[in-house]
N, C-alpha and C positions, 0 to 999 in steps of 0.2 A: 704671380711670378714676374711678370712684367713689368709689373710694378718697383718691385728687388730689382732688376736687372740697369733700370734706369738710374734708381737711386745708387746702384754701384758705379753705373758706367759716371754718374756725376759727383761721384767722391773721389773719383780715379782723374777725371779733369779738373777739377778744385785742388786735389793735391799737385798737379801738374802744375798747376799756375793758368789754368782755364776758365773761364768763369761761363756760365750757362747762364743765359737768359733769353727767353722766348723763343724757345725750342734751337736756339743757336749755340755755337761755340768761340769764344776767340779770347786770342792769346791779352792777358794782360803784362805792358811793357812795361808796366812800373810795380818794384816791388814794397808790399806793406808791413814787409821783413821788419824794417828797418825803424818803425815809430817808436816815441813819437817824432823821430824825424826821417825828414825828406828820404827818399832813395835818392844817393846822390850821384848815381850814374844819369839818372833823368835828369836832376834840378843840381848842379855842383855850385852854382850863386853863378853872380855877375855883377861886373860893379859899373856906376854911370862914372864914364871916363872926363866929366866934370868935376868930379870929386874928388881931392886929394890931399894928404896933408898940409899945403899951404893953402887951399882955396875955402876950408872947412870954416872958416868967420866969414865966407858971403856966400857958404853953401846950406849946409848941414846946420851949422849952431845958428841959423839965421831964424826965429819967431813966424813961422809959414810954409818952409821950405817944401817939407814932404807932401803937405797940402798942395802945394805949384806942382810940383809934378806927376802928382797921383794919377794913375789911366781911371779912364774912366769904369765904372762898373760896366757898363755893359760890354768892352773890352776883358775884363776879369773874369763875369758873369760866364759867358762864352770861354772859355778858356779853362774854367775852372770845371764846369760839364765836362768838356772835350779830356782833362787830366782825372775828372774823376772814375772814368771810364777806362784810362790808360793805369789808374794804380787797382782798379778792380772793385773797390767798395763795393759790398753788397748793399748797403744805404746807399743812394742816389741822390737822397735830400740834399741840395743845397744849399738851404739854412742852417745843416749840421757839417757844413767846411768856410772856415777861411780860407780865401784864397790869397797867400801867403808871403810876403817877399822875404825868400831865406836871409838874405842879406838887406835888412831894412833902410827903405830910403832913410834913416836917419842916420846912416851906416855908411850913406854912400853907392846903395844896390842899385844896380838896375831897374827902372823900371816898369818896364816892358817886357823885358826876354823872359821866354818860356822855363829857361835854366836858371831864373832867379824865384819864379810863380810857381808854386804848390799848393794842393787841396789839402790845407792844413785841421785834421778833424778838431771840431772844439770842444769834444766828450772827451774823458780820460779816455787814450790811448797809449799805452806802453808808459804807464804809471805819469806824464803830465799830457797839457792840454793846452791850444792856444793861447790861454789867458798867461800860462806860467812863461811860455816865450816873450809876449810885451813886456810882462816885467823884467826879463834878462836884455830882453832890446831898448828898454828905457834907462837900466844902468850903465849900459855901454855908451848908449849915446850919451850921457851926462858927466860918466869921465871923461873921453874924447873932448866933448867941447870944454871941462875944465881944464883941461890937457894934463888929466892925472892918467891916462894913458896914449899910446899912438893909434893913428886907424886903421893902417894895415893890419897891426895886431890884430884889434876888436874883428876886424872885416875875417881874418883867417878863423878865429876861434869860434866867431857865432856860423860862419858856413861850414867848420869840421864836426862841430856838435854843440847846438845852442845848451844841453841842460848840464855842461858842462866848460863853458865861455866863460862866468863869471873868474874862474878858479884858474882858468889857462892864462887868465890877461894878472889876474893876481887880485882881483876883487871878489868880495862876498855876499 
């Protein structure tokens, strides 16, 4: 009986948005509603205020760039734990999240802030998968620097919904 009682009191906090583990309770702040993208009341993007439509030929379209600015993993690493625990996953694996930048430095994102970083799962979740965002993130970035579009656009459209950015900026 006790047994039942348990398993209901932790179907009744799991529906809550509670997550149990080792004999504990606590709230998770990030919802997994929303995959496969970000909860964007956590992560809404952020952009590195170096970046801008005139400075994009010594920023962004530059042969390195995002590589220059990349934080380091163990900056990520840390970070990416600490959010995996804030959106709930019951996998805890960290080699099953990218940690994420909504708004890719080749985009212009920040790179650092919390509100651009997410624990972006790389198993199908909510029909795509990390893999299917680089490639939305590497068409964007390759019109912008053909200048077949602008980068505020790409910047709004991959942070309102990347599996659907391509179609918002008018590429396919």
């Amino acid at each position: 009986m006790r047994q039942i009682a348990v398993a209901v009191c932790s179907l009744a906090l799991a529906t809550g948005g509670l997550i149990v583990t080792t004999g504990t309770a606590h709230a998770a702040s990030c919802s997994q509603a929303y995959l496969p993208l970000q909860d964007p009341t956590c992560q809404p993007g952020a952009l590195n205020s170096a970046v801008t439509q005139s400075t994009i030929n010594s920023t962004i379209c530059v042969s390195g760039y995002s590589s220059s600015i990349r934080p380091s993993t163990s900056y990520t690493n840390a970070l990416k734990v600490k959010q995996i625990a804030e959106y709930g996953y019951s996998d805890t694996d960290t080699a099953d999240y990218e940690e994420d930048h909504l708004i890719p430095l080749s985009l212009g994102g920040n790179p650092k802030s919390e509100q651009n970083l997410w624990p972006e799962p790389r198993y199908d979740a909510g029909g795509s998968s990390a893999t299917d965002k680089d490639t939305v993130e590497y068409k964007l970035y390759k019109a912008v620097c053909a200048g077949t579009i602008k980068l505020a656009p790409a910047q709004k459209a991959i942070a309102t919904n990347w599996t659907t950015a391509l179609e918002a900026v008018g590429l396919s």
